[in-house]
N, CA, C and O of each residue as an XYZ file, in Angstrom:
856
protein
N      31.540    -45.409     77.385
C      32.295    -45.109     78.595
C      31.972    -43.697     79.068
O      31.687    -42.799     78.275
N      32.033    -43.516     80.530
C      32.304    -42.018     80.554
C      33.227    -41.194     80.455
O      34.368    -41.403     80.867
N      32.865    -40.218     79.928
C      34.147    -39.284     79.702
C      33.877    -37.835     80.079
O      32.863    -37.160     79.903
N      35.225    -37.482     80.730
C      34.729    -36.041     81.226
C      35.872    -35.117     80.394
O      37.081    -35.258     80.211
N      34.949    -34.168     80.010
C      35.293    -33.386     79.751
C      35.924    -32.161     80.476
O      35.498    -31.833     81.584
N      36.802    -31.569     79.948
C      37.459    -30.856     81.217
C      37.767    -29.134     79.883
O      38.621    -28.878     79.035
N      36.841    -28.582     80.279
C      36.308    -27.068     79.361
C      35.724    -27.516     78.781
O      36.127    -27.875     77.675
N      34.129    -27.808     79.295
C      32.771    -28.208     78.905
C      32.137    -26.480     78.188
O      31.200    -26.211     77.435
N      32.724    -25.999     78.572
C      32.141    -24.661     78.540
C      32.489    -23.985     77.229
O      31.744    -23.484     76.387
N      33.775    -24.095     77.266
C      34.608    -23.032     75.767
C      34.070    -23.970     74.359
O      33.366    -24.980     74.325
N      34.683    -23.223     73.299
C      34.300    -23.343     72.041
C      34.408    -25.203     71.491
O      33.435    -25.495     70.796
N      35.051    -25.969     71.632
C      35.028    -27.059     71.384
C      34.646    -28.253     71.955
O      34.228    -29.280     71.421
N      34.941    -27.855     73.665
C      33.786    -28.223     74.408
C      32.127    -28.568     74.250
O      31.577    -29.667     74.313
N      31.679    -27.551     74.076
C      30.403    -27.365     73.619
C      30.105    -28.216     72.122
O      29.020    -28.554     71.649
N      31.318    -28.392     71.649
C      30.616    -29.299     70.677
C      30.697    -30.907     70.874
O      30.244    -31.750     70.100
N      31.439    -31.149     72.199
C      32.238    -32.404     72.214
C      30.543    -33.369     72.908
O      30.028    -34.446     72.610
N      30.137    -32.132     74.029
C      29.002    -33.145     74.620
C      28.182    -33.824     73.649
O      28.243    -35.030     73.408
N      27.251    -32.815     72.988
C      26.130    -33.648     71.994
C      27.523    -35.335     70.771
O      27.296    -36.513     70.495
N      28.360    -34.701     70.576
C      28.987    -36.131     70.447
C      29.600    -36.975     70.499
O      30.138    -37.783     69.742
N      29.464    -36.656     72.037
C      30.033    -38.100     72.962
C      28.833    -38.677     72.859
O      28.666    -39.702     72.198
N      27.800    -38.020     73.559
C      26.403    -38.802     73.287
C      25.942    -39.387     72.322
O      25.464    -40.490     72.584
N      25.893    -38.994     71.068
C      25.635    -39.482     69.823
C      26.017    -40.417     69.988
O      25.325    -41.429     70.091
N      27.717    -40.358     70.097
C      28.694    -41.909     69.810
C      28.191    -43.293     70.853
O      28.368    -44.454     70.484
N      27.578    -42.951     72.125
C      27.355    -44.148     73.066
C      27.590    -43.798     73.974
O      27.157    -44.499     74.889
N      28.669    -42.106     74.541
C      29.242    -42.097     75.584
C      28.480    -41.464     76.570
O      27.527    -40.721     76.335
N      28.836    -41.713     77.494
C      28.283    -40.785     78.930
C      28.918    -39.493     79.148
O      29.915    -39.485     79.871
N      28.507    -38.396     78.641
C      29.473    -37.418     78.755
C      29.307    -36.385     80.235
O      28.231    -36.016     80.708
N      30.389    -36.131     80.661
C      30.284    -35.493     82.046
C      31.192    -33.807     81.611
O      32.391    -33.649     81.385
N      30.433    -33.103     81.619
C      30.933    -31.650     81.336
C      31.462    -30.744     82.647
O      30.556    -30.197     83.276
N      32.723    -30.545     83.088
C      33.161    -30.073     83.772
C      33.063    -28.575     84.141
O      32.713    -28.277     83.000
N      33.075    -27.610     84.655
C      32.925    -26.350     84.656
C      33.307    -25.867     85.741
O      33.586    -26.588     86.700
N      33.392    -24.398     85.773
C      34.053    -23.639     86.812
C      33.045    -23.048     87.577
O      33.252    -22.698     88.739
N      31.718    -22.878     86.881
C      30.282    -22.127     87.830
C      29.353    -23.022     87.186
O      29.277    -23.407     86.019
N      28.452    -23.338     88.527
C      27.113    -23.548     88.351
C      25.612    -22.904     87.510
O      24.472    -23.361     87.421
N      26.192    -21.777     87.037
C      25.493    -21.179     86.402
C      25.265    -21.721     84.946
O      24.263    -21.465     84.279
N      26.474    -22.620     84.471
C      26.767    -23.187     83.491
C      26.373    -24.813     83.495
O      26.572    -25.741     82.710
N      25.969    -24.728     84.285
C      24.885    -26.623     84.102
C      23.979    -26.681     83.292
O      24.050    -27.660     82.550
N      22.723    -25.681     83.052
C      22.005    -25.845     82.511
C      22.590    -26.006     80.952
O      22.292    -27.047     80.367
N      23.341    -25.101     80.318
C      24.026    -25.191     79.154
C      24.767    -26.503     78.882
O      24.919    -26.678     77.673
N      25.314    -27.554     79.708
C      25.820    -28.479     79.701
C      24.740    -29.206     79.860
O      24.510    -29.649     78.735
N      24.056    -29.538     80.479
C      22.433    -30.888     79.867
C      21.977    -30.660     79.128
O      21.324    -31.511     78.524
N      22.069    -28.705     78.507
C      21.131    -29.434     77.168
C      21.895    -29.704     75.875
O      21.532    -29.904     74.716
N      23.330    -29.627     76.607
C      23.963    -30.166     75.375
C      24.322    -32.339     75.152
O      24.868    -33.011     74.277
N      23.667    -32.656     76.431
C      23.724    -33.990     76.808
C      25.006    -34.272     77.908
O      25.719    -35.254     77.700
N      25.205    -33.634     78.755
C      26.281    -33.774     79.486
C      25.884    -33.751     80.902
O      25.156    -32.798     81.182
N      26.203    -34.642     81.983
C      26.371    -34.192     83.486
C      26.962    -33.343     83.964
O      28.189    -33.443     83.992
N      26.473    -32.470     84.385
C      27.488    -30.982     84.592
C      27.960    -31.557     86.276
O      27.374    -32.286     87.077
N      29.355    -30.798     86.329
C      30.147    -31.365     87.714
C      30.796    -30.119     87.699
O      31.051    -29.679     86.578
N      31.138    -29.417     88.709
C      31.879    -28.513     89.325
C      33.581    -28.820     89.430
O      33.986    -29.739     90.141
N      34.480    -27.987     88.680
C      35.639    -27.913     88.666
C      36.718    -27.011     88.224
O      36.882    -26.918     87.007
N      37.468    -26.342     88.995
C      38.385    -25.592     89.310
C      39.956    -26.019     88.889
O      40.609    -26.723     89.659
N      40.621    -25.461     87.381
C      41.902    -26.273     87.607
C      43.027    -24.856     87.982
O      44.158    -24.548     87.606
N      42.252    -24.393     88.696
C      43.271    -23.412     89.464
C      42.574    -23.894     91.273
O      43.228    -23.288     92.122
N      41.615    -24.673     91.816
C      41.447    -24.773     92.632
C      40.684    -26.534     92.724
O      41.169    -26.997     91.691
N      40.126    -27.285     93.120
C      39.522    -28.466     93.692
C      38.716    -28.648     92.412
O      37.679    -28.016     92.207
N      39.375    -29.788     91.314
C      38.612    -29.968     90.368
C      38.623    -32.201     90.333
O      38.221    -32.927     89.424
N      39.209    -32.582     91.618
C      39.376    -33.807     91.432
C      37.566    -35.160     91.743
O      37.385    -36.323     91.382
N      36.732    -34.261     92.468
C      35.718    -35.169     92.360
C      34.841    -35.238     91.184
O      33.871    -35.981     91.032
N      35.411    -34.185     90.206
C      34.481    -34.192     88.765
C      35.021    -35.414     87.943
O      34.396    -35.663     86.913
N      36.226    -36.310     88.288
C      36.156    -36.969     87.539
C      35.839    -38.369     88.090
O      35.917    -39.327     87.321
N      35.545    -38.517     89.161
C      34.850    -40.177     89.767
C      33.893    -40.269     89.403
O      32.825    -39.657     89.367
N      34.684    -41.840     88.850
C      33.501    -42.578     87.812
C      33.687    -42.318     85.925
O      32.840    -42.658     85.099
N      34.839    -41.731     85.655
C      35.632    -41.035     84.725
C      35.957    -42.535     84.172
O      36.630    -43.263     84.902
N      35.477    -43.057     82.827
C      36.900    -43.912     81.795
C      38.127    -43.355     80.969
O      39.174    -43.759     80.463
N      37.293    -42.034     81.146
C      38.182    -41.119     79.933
C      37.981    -39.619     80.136
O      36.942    -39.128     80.578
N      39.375    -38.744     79.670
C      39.096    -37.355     79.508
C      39.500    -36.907     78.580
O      40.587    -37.313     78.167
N      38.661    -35.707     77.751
C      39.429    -35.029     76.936
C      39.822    -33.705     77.808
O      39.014    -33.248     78.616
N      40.640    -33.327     77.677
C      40.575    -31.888     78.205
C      41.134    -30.847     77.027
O      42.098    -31.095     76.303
N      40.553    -29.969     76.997
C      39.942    -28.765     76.232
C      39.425    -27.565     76.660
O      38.620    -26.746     76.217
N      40.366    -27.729     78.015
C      40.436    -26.308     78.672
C      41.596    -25.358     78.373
O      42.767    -25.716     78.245
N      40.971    -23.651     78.243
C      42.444    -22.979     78.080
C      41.711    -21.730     78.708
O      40.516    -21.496     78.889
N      42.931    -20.968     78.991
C      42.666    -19.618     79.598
C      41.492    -18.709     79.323
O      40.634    -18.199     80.043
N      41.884    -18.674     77.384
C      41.242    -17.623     76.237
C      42.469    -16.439     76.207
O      43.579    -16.415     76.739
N      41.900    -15.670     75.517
C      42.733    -14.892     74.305
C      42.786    -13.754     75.226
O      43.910    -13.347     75.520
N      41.663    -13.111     75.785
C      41.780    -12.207     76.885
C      42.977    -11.922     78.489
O      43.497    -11.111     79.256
N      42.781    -13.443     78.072
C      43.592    -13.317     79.539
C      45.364    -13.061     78.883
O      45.786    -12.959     77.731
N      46.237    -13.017     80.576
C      47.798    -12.757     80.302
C      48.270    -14.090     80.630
O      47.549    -15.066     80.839
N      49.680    -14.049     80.662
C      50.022    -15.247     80.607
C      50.303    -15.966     81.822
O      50.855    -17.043     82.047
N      49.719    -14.985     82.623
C      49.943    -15.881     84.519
C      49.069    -16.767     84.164
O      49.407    -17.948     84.242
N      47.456    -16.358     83.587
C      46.489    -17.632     83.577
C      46.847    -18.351     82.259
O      45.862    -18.963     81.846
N      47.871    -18.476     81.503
C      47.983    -19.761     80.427
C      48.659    -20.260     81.148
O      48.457    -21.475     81.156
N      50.031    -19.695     82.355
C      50.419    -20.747     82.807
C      49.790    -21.563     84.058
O      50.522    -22.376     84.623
N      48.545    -21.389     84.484
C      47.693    -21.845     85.673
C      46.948    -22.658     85.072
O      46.838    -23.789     85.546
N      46.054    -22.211     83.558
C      45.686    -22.956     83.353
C      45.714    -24.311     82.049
O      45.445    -25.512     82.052
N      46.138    -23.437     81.149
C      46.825    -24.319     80.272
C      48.099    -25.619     80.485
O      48.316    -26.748     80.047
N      48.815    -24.513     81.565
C      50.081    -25.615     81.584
C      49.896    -26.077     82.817
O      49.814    -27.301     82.715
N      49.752    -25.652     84.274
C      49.464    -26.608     85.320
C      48.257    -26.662     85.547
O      48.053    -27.308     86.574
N      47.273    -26.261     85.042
C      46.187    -27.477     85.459
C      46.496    -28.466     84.671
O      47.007    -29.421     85.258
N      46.342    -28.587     83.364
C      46.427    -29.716     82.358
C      47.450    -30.331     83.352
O      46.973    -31.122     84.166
N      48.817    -30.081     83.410
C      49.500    -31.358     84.621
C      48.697    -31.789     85.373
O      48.448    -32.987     85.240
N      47.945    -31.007     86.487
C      46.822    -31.629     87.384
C      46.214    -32.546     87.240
O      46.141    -33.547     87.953
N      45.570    -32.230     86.032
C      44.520    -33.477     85.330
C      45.214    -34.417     84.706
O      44.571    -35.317     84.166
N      46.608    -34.429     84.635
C      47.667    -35.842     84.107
C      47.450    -36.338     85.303
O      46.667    -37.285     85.376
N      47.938    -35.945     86.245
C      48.314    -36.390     87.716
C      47.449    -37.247     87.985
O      47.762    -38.432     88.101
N      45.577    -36.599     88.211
C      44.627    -36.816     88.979
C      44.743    -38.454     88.093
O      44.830    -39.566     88.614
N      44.705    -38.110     86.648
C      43.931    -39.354     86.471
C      45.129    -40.593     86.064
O      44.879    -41.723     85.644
N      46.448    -40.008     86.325
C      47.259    -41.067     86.808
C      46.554    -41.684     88.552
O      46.294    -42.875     88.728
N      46.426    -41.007     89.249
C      46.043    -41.691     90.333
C      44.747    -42.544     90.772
O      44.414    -43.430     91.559
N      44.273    -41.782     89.844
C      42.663    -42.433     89.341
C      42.588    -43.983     88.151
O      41.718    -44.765     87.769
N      43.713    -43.821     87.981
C      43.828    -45.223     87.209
C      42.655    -45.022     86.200
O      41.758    -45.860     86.112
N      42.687    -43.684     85.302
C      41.997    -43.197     84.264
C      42.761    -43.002     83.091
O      43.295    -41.958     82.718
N      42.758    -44.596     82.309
C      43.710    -44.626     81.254
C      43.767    -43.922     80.049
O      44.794    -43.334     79.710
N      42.855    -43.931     79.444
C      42.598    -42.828     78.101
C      42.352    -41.085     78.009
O      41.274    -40.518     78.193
N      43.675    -40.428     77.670
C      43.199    -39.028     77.565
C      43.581    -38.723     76.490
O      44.517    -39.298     75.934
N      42.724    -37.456     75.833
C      42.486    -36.934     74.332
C      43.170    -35.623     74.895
O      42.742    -35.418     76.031
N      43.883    -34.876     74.584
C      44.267    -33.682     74.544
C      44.336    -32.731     73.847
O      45.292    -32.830     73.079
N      43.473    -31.337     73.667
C      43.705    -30.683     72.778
C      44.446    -29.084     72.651
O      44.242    -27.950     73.086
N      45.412    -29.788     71.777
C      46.325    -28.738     71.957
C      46.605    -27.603     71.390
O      45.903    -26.620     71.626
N      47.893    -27.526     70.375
C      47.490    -26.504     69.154
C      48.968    -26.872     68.349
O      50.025    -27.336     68.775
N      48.460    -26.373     66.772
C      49.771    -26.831     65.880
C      50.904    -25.564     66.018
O      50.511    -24.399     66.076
N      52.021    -25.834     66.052
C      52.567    -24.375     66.479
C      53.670    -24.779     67.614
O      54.824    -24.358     67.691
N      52.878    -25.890     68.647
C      53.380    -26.268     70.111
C      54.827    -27.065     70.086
O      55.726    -27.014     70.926
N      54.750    -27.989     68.573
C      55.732    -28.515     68.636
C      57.466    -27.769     68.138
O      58.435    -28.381     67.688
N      57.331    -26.306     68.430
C      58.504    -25.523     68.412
C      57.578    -24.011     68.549
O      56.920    -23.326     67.766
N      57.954    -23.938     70.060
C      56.940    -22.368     70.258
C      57.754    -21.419     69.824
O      57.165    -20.347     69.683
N      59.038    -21.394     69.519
C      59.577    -20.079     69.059
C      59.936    -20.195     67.477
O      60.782    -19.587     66.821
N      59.218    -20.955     67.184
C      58.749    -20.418     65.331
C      57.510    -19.963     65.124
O      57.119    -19.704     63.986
N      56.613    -19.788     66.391
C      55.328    -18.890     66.210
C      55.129    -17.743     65.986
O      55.940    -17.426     65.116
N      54.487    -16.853     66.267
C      54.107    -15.594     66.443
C      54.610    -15.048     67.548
O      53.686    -14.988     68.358
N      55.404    -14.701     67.921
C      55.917    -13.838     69.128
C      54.701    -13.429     70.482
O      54.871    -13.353     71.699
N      53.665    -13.257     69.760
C      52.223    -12.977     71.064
C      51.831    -14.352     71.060
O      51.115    -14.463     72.055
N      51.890    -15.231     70.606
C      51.585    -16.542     70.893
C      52.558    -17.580     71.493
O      52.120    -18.723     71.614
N      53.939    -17.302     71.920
C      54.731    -18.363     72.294
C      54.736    -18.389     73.752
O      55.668    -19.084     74.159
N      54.119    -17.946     74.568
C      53.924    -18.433     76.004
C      52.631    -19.730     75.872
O      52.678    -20.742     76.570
N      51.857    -19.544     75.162
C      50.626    -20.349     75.413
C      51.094    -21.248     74.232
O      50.243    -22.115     74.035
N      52.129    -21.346     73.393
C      52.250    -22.529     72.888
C      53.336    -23.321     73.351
O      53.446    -24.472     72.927
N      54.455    -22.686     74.469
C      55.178    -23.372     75.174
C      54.163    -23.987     76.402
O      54.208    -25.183     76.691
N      53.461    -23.261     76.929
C      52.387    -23.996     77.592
C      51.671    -25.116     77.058
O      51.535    -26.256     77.504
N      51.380    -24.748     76.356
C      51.017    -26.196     74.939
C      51.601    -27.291     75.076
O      51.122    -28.404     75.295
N      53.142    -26.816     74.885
C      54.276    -28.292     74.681
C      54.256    -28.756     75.946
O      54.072    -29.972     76.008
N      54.399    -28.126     77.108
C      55.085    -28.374     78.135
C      53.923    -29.291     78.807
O      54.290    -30.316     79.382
N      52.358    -28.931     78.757
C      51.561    -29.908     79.026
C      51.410    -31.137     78.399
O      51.128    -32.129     79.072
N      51.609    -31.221     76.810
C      51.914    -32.535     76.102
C      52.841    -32.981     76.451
O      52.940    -34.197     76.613
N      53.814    -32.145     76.678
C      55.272    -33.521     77.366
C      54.955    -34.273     78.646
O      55.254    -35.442     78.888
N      54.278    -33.388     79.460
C      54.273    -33.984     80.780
C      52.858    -35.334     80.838
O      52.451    -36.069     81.738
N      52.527    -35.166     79.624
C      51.071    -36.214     79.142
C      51.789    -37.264     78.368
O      51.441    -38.420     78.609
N      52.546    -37.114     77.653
C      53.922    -38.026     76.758
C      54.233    -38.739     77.983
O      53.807    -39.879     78.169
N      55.012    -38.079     78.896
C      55.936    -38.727     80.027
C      54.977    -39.548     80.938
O      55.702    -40.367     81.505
N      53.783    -39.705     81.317
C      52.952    -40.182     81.746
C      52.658    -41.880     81.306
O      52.983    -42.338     80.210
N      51.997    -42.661     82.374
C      51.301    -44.201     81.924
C      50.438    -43.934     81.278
O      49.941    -44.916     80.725
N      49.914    -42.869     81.031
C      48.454    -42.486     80.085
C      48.390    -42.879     78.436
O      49.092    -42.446     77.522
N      47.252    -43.890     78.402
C      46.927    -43.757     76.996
C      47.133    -42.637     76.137
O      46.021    -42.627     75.608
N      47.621    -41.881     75.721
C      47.125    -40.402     75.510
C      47.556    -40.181     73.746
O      48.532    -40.361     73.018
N      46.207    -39.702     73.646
C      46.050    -38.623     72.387
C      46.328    -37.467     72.342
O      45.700    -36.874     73.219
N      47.109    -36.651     71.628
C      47.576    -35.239     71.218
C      47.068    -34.672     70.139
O      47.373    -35.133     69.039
N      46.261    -33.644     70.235
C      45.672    -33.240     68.927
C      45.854    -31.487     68.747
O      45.464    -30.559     69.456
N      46.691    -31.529     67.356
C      46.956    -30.147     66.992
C      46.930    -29.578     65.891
O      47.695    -29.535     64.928
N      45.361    -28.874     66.293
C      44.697    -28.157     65.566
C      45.262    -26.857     64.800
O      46.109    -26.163     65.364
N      44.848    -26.568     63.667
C      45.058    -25.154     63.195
C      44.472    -24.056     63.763
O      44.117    -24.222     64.930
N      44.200    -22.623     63.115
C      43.414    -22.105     63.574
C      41.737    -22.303     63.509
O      41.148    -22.757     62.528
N      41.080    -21.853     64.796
C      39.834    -22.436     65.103
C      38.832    -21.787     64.325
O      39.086    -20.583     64.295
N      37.756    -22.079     63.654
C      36.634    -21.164     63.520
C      35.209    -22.171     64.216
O      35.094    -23.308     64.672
N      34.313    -21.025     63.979
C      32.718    -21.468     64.406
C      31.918    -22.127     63.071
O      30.865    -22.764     63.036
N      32.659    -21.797     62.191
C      31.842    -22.981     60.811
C      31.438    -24.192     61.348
O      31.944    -24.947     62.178
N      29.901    -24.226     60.369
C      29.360    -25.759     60.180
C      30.727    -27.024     60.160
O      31.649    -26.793     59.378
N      30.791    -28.144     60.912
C      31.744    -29.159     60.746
C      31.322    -29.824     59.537
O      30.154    -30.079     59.244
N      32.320    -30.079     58.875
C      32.305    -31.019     57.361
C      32.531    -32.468     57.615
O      32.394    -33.245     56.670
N      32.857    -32.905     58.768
C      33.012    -34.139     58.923
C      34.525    -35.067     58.292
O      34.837    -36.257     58.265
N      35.137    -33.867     57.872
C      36.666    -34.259     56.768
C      37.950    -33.704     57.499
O      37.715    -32.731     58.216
N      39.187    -34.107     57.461
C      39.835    -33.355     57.744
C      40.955    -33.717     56.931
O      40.952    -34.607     56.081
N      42.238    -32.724     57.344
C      43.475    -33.420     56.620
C      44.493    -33.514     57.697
O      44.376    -32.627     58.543
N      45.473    -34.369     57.889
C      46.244    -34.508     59.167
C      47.452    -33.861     58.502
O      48.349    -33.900     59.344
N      47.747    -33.478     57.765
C      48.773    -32.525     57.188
C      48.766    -31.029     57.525
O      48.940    -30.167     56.664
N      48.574    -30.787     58.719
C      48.799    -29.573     58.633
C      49.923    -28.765     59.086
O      50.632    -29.314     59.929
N      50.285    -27.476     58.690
C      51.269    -26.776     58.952
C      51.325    -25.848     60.265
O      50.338    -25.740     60.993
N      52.806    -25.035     60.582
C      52.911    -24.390     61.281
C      52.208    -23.189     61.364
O      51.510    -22.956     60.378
N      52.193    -22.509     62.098
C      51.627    -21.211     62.387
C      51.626    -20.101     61.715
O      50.909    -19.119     61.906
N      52.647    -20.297     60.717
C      53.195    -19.089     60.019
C      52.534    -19.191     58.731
O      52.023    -20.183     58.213
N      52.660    -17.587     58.148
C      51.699    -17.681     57.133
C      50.636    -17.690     56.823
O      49.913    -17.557     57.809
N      49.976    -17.804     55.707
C      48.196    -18.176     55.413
C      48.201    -19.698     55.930
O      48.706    -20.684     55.394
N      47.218    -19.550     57.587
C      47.311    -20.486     58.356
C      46.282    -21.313     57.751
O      45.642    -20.563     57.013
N      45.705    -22.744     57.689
C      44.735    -22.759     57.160
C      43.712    -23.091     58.387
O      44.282    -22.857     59.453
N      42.273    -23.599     58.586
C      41.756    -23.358     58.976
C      40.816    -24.483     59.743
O      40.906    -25.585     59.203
N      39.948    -24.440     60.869
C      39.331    -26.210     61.086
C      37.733    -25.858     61.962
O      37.848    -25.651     63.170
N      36.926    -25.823     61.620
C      35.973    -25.650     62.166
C      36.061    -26.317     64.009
O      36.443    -27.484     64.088
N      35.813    -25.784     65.010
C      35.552    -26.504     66.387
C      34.963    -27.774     65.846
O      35.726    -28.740     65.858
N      34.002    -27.921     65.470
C      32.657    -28.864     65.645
C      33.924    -30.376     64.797
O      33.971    -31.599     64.925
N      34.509    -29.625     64.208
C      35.397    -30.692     63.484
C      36.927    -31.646     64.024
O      37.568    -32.640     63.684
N      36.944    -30.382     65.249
C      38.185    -30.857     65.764
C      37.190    -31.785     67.182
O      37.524    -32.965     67.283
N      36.252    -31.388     68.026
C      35.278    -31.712     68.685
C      35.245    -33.779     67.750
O      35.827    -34.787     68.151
N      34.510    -33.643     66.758
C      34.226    -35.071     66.553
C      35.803    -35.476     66.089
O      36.279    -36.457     66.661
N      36.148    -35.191     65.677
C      38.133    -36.172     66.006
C      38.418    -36.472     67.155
O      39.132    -37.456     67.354
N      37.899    -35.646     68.285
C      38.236    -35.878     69.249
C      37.761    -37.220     69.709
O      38.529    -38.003     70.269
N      36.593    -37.474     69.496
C      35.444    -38.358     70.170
C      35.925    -39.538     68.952
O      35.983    -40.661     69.452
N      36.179    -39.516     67.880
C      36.407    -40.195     67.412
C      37.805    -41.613     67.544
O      37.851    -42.822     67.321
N      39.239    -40.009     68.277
C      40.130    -41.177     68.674
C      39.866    -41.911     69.778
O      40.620    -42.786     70.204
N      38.495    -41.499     70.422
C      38.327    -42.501     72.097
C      37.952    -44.285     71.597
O      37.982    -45.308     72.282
N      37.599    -44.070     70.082
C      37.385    -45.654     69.354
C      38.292    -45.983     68.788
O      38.255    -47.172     68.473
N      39.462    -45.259     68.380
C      40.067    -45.605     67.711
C      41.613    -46.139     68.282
O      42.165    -45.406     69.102
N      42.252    -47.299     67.894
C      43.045    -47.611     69.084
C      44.577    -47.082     68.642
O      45.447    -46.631     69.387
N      44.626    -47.289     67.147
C      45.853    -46.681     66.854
C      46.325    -45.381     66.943
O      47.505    -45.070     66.779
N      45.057    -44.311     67.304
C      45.627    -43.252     67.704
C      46.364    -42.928     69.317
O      46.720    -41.805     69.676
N      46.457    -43.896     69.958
C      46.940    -43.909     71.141
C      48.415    -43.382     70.992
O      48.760    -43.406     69.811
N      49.327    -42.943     71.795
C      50.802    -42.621     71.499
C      50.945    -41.803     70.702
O      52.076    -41.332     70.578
N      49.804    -41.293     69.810
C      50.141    -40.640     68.565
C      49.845    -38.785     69.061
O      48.940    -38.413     69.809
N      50.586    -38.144     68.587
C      50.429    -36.416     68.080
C      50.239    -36.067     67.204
O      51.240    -35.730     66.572
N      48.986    -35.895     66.564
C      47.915    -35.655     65.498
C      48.252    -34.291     65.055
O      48.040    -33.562     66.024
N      48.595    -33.728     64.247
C      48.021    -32.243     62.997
C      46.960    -32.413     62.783
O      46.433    -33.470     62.435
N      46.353    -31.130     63.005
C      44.721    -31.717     61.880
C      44.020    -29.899     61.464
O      43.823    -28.922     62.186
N      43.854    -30.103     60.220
C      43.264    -28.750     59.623
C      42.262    -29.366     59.133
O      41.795    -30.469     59.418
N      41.909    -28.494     58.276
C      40.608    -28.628     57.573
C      40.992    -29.583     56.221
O      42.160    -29.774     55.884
N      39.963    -30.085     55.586
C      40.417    -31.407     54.223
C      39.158    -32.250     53.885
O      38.026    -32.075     54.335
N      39.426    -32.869     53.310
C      38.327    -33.808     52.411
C      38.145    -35.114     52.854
O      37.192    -35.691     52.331
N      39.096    -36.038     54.059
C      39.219    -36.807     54.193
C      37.963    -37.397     55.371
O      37.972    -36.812     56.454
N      37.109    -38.307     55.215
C      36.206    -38.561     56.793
C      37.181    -38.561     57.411
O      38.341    -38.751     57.045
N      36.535    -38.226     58.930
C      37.285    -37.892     59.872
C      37.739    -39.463     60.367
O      38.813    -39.255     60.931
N      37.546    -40.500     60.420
C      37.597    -41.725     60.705
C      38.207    -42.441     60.081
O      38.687    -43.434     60.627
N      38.419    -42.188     58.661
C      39.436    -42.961     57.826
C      40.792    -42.199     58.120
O      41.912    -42.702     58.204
N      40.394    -40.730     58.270
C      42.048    -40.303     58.351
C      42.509    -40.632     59.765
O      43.336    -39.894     60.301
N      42.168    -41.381     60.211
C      42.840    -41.687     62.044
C      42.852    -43.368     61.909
O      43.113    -44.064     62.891
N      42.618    -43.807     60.911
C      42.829    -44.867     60.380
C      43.979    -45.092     59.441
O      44.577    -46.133     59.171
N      44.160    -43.742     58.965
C      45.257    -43.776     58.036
C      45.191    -43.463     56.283
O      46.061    -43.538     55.415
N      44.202    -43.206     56.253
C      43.278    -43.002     55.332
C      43.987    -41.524     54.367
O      44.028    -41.369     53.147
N      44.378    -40.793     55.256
C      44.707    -39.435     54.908
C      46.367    -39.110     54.033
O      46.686    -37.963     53.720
């Protein structure tokens, strides 16, 4: 199917194109500049122009599916987590409610499901977090919720554990490339539909534990 990706560009993004492709899919990599196409084909993706602070709705015609895996970043304040984390992500509920674009993967963060047991510098962008999963909950949308630990750039192990914890503490840890193929993985998988996933790092294939395996 195709699937667009929506933050083709940022850290998990970039790992999602090469495997959607792998898996069978048509992957369509969304972005905010053209300068960033070339980086998106050679990761196997159709690069499409899109703005979720401005006109991002023709990137997804012709869309079966989205993950979206767009966020502000760490730099920015919290006017842009709430532009883009929390209302675009509505946007892209909306669009592809109207688009009759049933399956979305969402990636969120672990932490979201009570932002004021986080870190105090982190509870705007994890109430942004919740507030876009609720409004994806409240939706006709197939939808997947996935909440990751903290991110690193490590090699993916292909394992994970769906047990993971809150924010606090020795957080543990999940390579992109790892949360990237879970992602692609629940677009086959049917029982993850309805579901809000934990997922850190672990021993488990990534496919048995979304099977239940874990």
């Amino acid at each position: 199917m195709q699937v667009a990706v929506i933050g083709a560009n940022g850290g998990i993004g970039r790992e999602l194109l090469p495997r959607l492709a792998d898996a069978g899919h048509d992957p369509v990599g969304v972005v905010r500049d053209e300068s960033q196409f070339e980086a998106v084909r050679d990761r196997g993706g159709e690069p499409r122009l899109g703005d979720l602070e401005g006109d991002f709705d023709a990137a997804l015609d012709g869309a079966d599916a989205v993950v979206f895996t767009a966020g502000s970043g760490g730099s920015t304040g919290a006017d842009k987590t709430l532009m883009v984390d929390l209302w675009g992500a509505r946007r892209v509920v909306d669009a592809c409610v109207d688009r009759g674009i049933d399956r979305f993967v969402m990636i969120s963060s672990v932490g979201a499901g009570d932002p004021l047991a986080g870190p105090e510098p982190l509870r705007p962008y994890l109430v942004a977090k919740r507030c876009a999963a609720d409004h994806l909950e409240q939706s006709s949308l197939d939808s997947t919720i996935l909440r990751p630990t903290a991110l690193t750039d490590a090699e993916g192990t292909g394992s994970v554990s769906l047990a993971a914890d809150g924010l606090g503490g020795d957080t543990a840890e999940i390579p992109r490339a790892d949360v990237a193929q879970t992602a692609v993985a629940c677009l086959d998988t049917d029982r993850t539909v309805g579901e809000t996933i934990r997922l850190t790092g672990g021993e488990t294939p990534i496919e048995r534990a979304l099977r239940g395996g874990d």
